[in-house]
N, C-alpha and C positions, 0 to 999 in steps of 0.2 A: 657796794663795798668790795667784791669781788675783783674788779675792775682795777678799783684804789689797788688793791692789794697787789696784782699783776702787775700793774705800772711801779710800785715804790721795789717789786723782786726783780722788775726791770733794769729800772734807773740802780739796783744796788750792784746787782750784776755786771753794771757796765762800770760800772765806777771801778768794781775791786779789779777785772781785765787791765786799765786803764791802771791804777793803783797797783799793782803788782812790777810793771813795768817803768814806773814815775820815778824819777831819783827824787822829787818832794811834792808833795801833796798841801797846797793850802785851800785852809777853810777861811771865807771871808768873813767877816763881824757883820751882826745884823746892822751896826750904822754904814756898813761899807756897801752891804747887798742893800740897802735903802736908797743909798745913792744910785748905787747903779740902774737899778730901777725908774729913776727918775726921768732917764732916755729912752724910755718906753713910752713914759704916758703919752705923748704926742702921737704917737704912732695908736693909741687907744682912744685918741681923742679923735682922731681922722679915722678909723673903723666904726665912730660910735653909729648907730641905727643900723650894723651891718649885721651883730647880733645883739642876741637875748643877755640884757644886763643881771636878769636875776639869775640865768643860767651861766651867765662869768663868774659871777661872784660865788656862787657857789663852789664852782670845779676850784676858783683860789683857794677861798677858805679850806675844802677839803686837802688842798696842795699843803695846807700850813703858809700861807701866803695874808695873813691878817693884816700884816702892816701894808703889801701893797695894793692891799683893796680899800686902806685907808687911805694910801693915799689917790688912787683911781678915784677915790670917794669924794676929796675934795679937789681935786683937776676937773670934776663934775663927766669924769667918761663913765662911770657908771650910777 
């Protein structure tokens, strides 16, 4: 939990740096980041036995990442 938490003060910290400087900031819609997602799974399909599928899916889910471990899910990489 700790960790989570480190990493999201992280990633928010960089963002507002990043954000402060931006003349615009877009947030993509979750059917846009689903797509994009989708040029990954191959890249998870070719790492698959390289790790622990219950220990991916977990760090996703904890990411907030449900829909792309559904679809890792059904690509069969994890």
């Amino acid at each position: 939990e700790k960790v989570n938490q480190l990493d999201n003060a992280w990633i928010k910290n960089g963002e507002d740096a990043i954000k402060a400087s931006a003349i615009e900031w877009y947030t993509p819609t979750e059917a846009e980041l689903s797509k994009w997602r989708e040029g990954a799974i191959g890249a998870w399909l070719d790492a698959k036995g390289t790790f622990e599928p219950d220990v991916a899916r977990r760090v996703l889910l904890e990411q907030g990442m449900d829909g792309f471990v559904a679809q890792l899910e059904k690509a069969g990489a994890l």
